[in-house]
C-alpha positions, 0 to 999 in steps of 0.5 A: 685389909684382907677379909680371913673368916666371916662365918660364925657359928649361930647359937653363939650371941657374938660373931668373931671376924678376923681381918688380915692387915696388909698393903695393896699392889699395882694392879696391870692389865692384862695384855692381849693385842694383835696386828689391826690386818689379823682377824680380830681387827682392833677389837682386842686394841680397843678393848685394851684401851678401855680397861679401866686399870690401863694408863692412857697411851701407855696401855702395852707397858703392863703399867697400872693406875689402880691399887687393887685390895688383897684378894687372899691371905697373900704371902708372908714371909720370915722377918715380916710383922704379922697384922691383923684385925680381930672384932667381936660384935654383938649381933643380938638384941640385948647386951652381952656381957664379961666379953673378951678376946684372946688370941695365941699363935701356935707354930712348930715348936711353941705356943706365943700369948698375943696382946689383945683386949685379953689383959684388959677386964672383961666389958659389957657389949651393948646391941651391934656394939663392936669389941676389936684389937689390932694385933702386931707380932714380928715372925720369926719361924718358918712353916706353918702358923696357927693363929687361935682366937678365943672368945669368952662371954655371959650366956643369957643362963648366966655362964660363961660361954666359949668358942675359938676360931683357927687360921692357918698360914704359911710363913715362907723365906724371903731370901737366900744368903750364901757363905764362903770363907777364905783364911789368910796366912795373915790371919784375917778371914775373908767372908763373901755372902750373896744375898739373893732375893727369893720372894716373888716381888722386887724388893730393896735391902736398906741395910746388910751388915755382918755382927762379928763374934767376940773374937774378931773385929769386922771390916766391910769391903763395900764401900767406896770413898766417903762410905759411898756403897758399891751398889749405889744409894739403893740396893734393889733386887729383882726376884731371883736376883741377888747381889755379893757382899765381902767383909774382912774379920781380923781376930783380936790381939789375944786371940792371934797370939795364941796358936790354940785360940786361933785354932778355936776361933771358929765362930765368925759372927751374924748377918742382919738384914733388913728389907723393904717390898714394893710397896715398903712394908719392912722385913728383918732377917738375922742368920745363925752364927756362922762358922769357918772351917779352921786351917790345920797348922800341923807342928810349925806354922810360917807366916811372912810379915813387912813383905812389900809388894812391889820391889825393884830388880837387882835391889835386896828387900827385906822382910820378917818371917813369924815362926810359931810353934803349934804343937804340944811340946817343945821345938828345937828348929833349925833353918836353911835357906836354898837359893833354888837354881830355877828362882827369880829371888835368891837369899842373902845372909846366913843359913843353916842358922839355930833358932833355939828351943820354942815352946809351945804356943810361942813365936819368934821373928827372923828378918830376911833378905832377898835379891830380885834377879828377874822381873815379874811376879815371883814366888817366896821358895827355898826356906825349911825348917828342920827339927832336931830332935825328930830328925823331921824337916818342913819345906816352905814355898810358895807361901807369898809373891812379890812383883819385880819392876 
């Protein structure tokens, strides 16, 4: 419990003290020996082993035995509850009377009413007789907070008397996550975040989890088997440590069968994190919605679907190609197969085929089939589509690989 203002102004009948709530820390001692041949001898040894703090034949290990009460204000950080304990007293020799409390916390954007003695009537103070509360209030904003505490009572000239009292404290943030994204040809789109550990003590992420958006279902790659964590039972960070996540997020039937949808679809979800310090006071973070940077399909869009990943050489394969049409107005495509005279993968079928009229946002399938003549990895090549009416051709390569065995 760290003491946050004792002073009181004297022409007011009640003093108002308040009184941060917070968990102590390990305290160490402070290390400072040398060699029993250099000149201080063993004074600096023995004064070591005399430290009250230090652990008996452990004392060069900086490893405490004590807990040691805030002597600040300390740090508070985004996330965190906020506790303190307010209390008015009656320091004079008579009863005091209609006295009450009301606290409010004034941060960059909006004054918050907390809960105290304020909702409950007034009450009678009898000689050194205490009024408290213990207000709880989870922060949710960065930079600086104003706490106001306002005291109203009877003067003895049957008024009502007032006084407040500020306090001020910075709410800082406790970690830094950083996002990337990867869009597939699939579809799905690959999130990695890192979470890094920004407070000045070790702490330990009890639970990490992305919140999709309406419009994409979430896969957490995290796990290992029987939803066992990667990172083992617990996750703790030292500071300026950090640790990476990776999610899929594959977009819902509705949205992936609409090229417009699809295009739209650019609000990703949320993260909730939640932590505990050392001494397991608990914090909770939630991010904004994130967002992806969507891809630009142009006026056809070619994805390869039922492809395998591994073939054998000399024996043909088959797989479908997803053709959807992306622009505004309605395609007249045709395709051609090129067995190019440097590919490992030569076409086998029909080419310069007619695919019809495609309207827009719509899709067809086309099954193809490819013969290996080379082992290795080995990229799709040689398809393009042309468009009739605009005289205009796309080529398509290197969409997709296969190994050849």
């Amino acid at each position: 419990m760290n003491k946050m203002d004792t002073k009181e102004a004297v022409e007011h009948l009640v003093a108002l003290k308040v009184m941060r709530l917070t968990k102590p820390a390990l305290i160490s001692p402070k290390i400072v020996t040398c060699d029993s041949k250099d000149l201080p001898g063993n004074i600096l040894n023995n004064y070591l082993k005399d430290d009250a703090v230090s652990v008996t034949q452990m004392e060069t290990l900086a490893a405490g035995q004590f807990l040691l009460l805030p002597q600040s204000f300390g740090n508070i950080y985004l996330g965190e509850t906020f506790s303190c304990y307010v209390c008015v007293h009656n320091e004079t020799n008579q009863p005091v009377q209609s006295v009450s409390i009301k606290a409010d916390l004034q941060t960059n954007s909006q004054r918050i009413p907390l809960t105290t003695q304020q909702s409950q009537s007034p009450m009678m103070l009898d000689v050194d007789e205490t009024l408290s509360d213990v207000i709880h209030h989870e922060v949710k904003d960065l930079g600086t907070h104003i706490l106001v505490c306002e005291v109203t009572y009877m003067s003895y000239y049957s008024t009502l008397a007032s006084f407040r009292k500020f306090f001020k404290f910075e709410v800082m943030k406790p970690l830094d996550v950083k996002t990337k994204f990867y869009n597939a040809e699939s579809d799905d789109v690959y999130l990695e975040a890192q979470v890094q550990n920004i407070t000045t003590g070790p702490i330990t992420l009890e639970q990490v989890s992305l919140e999709s958006s309406q419009q994409f279902t979430v896969k957490s790659l995290n796990e290992i088997e029987e939803g066992q964590s990667v990172f083992g039972d617990i996750t703790l960070l030292q500071p300026q440590e950090s640790c990476q996540y990776l999610y899929c997020l594959t977009p819902k039937e509705n949205i992936s069968k609409d090229i417009k949808l699809l295009a739209a679809a650019k609000n990703i979800g949320k993260f909730d994190i939640v932590w505990r310090s050392n001494l397991g006071e608990k914090g909770r973070l939630q991010t904004s919605q994130l967002q992806r940077m969507t891809t630009e399909y142009g006026d056809v869009r070619l994805t390869y679907e039922m492809l395998p990943n591994k073939v054998t050489v000399d024996e043909p394969f088959d797989f479908k190609c997803k053709i959807m049409n992306a622009s505004e107005r309605t395609l007249n495509l045709f395709m051609k197969l090129r067995s190019l005279q440097d590919s490992s993968l030569l076409w086998c079928g029909i080419s310069n085929r007619k695919l019809g009229p495609l309207e827009p946002g719509k899709f067809i399938y086309v099954n193809l089939t490819a013969l290996p003549i080379n082992t290795g990895l080995h990229s799709i090549s040689g398809l393009s589509l042309v468009d009739l009416f605009l005289k205009r051709t796309y080529d398509y390569d290197y969409l997709a690989s296969v190994y050849v065995s």
